[in-house]
C-alpha positions in Angstrom: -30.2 -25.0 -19.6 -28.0 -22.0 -19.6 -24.4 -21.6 -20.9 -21.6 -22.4 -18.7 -19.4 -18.9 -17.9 -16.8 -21.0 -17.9 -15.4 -23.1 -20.7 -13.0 -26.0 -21.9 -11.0 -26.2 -24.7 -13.4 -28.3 -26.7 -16.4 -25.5 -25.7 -13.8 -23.0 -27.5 -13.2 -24.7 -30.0 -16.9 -25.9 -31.0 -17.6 -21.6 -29.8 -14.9 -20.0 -32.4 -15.7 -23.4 -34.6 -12.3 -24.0 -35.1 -10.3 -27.3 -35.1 -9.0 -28.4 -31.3 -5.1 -27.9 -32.0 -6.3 -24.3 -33.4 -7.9 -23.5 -30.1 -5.2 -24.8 -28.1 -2.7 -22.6 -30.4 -4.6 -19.4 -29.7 -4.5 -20.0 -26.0 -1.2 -21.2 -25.8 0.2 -17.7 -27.9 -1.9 -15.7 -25.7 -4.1 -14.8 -28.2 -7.0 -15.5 -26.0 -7.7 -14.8 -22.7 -7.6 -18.2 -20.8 -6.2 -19.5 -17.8 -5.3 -22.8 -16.7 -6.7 -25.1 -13.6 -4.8 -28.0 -12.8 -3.1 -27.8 -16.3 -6.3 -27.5 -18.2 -7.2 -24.2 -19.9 -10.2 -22.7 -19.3 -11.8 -19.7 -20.5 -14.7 -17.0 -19.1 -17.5 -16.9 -22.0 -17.6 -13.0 -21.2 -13.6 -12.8 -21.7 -14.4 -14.6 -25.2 -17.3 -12.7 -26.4 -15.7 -9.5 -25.8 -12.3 -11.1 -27.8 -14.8 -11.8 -30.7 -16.4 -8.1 -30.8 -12.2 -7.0 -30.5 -11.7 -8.8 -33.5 -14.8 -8.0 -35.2 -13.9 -4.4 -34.8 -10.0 -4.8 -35.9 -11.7 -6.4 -39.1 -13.7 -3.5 -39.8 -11.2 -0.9 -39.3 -8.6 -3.0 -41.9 -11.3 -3.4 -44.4 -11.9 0.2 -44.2 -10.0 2.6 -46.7 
C-alpha cells in the first residue's frame, strides 16, 4: 500500500518519531510546513521530506569548521 501524501499529526509525529505535543509544537511555531483542514493540521509528505533534507543540511554546515 503506498504512503499517504498527505499526513496527520500522529503520521508526523510517528515520521519525525517525536512525542505528539512535540509535533503539534513544531507546527504550531511554524517550524513545519503544515496547514489546517477543519482545524486539524495536516502536512504534504513531500513538504516534510524536503524540511528533513533542510535540516539535515543546516546540521552539516554547523558541525562544519
Amino acid at each position: 500500500m503506498p504512503e499517504p501524501d498527505v499526513l496527520t499529526i500522529h503520521e508526523l509525529a510517528a515520521l519525525l518519531r517525536v512525542g505528539l505535543k512535540t509535533a503539534y509544537t513544531l507546527a504550531q511555531n511554524g517550524e513545519v510546513p503544515g496547514f489546517k483542514v477543519g482545524g486539524q493540521w495536516r502536512f504534504r509528505r513531500r513538504d516534510i521530506e524536503a524540511w528533513i533534507d533542510e535540516q539535515t543540511r543546516l546540521a552539516q554546515k554547523g558541525g562544519e569548521r
